[in-house]
C-alpha positions, 0 to 999 in steps of 0.5 A: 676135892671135886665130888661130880655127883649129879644124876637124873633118870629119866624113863627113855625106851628106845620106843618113845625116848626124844632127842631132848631127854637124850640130851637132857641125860648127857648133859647133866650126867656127863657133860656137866661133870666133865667141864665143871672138872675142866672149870676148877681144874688150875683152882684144884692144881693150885691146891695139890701138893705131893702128900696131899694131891687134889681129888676129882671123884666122879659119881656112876651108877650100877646102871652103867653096868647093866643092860637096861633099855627102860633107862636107856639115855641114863645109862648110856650118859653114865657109862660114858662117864665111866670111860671119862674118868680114866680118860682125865686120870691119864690126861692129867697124871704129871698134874697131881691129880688122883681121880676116881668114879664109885658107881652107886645103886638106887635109893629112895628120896624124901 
């Protein structure tokens, strides 16, 4: 099983959002995640059998779905890993894969 659960969520209003946090939000939330899929995908295939198929779970966000300009880079970078998730689902259907994205909500860190 592959969990993709990272996340960061910078600040970035269109007023004073820079091409680096811009990146810095799709690289972390949405490229990462998608080629660290790619890199343990014949690892995960191995592992797969007919009652125990591997897992790939991709973890979203509740700001994918809502209009948020203060967050914008964040919540553009997770909806775009909403629209990959059925995307690899469908790519790797004869592969034995079962994918799945959660959308979590906000929650304070200690």
């Amino acid at each position: 099983m592959l969990v993709n659960n990272a996340g960061l969520g910078l600040g970035t209003q269109i007023q004073t959002m820079t091409a680096k946090a811009w990146d810095k939000s799709m690289d972390l939330n949405t490229r990462s995640p998608l080629f660290l899929t790619q890199a343990l995908l014949e690892l995960l295939k191995a592992k797969a059998t007919l009652d125990d198929p591997s897992r790939i779970i991709f973890i979203s966000s509740v700001a994918a779905s809502g209009v948020l300009p203060s967050v914008l880079a964040y919540s553009t970078s997770k909806k775009a890993l909403e629209h990959l998730t059925p995307s690899l689902a469908l790519a790797l259907t004869d592969d034995l894969f079962v994918l799945t994205q959660s959308r979590q909500g906000a929650f304070t860190q200690k």
